[in-house]
C-alpha positions as CSV (number, residue, x, y, z in Angstrom):
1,X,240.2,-51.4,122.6
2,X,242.5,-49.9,125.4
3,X,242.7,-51.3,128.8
4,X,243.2,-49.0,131.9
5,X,246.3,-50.0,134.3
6,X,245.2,-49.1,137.4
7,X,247.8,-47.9,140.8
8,X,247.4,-51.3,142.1
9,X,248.9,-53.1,138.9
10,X,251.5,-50.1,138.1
11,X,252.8,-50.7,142.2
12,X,252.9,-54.4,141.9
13,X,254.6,-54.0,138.5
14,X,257.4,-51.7,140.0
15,X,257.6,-53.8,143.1
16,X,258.0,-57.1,140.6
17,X,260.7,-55.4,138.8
18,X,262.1,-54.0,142.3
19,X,262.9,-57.7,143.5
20,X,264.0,-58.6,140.6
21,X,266.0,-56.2,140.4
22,X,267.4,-57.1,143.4
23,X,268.1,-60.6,143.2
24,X,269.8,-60.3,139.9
25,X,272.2,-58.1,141.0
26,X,272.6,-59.7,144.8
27,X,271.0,-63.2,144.3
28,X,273.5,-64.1,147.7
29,X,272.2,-61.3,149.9
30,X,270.1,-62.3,152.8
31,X,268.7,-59.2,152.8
32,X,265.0,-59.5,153.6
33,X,262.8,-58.2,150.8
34,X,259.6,-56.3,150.7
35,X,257.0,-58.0,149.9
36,X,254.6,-56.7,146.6
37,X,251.4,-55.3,148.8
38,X,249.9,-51.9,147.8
39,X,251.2,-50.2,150.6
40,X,255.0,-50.3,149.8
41,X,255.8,-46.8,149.3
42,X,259.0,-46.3,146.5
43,X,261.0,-45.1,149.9
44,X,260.5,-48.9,151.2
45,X,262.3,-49.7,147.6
46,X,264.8,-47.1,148.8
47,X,265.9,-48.8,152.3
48,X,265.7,-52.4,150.6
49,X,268.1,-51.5,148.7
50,X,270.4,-49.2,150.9
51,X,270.2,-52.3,153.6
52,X,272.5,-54.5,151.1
53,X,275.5,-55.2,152.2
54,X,277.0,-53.2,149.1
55,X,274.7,-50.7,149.3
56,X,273.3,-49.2,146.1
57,X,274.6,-46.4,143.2
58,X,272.3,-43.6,142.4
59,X,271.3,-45.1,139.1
60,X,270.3,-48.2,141.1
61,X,267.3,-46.1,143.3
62,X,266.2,-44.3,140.7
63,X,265.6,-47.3,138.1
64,X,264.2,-48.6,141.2
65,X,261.9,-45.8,142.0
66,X,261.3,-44.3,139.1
67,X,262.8,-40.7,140.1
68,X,265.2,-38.2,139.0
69,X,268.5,-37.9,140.6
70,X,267.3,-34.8,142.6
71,X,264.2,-36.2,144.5
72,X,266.3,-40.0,145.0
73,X,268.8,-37.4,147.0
74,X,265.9,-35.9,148.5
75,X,264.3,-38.9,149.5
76,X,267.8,-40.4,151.6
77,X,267.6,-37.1,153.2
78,X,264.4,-37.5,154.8
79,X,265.5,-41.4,155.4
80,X,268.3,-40.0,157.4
81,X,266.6,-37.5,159.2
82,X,263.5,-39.8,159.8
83,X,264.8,-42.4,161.2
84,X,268.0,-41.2,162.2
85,X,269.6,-43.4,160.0
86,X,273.8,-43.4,159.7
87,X,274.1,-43.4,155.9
88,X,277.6,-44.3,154.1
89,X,278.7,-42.2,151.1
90,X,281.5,-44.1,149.4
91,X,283.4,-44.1,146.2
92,X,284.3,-47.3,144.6
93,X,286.1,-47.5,141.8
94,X,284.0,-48.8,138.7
95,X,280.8,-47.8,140.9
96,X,281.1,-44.2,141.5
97,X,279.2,-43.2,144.5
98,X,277.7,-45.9,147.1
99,X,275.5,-45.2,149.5
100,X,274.5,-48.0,152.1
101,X,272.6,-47.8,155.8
102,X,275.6,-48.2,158.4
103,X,273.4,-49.3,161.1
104,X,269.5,-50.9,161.1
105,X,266.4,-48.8,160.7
């Protein structure tokens, strides 16, 4: 006998691991998460995590997304021309590339 997951438990399993995600690897940060509903879209996921403080690594969006490299890319792009968002491209040594929101969107 095979059960069906439906959207509803696949979003709040990726929005589960999401925060989790996030508290692990910033259990400090005070910045606000989003909470599991099924309308959290994977770009909410996206600005939760570029609103740290240290911002978030490539491989840090797309675990949390689920995407390849390419649409992650993609999807900061529209972010930034969205909402007009001032996004910070830094390398840090032992991170490679960081990218964090400079202002609040």
């Amino acid at each position: 006998m095979t059960t069906k997951t439906t959207a509803r438990q696949l979003l709040q399993t990726v929005a589960d691991t999401v925060v989790g995600f996030v508290q692990a690897t910033n259990p400090d940060s005070s910045a606000a998460l989003i909470p599991p509903t099924p309308t959290v879209k994977k770009t909410d996921f996206i600005l939760a995590l570029l609103r740290q403080p240290n911002g978030a690594v490539l491989a840090d969006l797309m675990a949390a997304t689920g995407w390849q490299a390419h649409s992650v890319r993609s999807a900061i792009s529209g972010i930034k021309k969205k909402f007009g968002a001032a996004l910070v491209i830094e390398k840090v040594d032992g991170r490679g590339r960081v990218y964090r929101l400079a202002g609040e969107v």
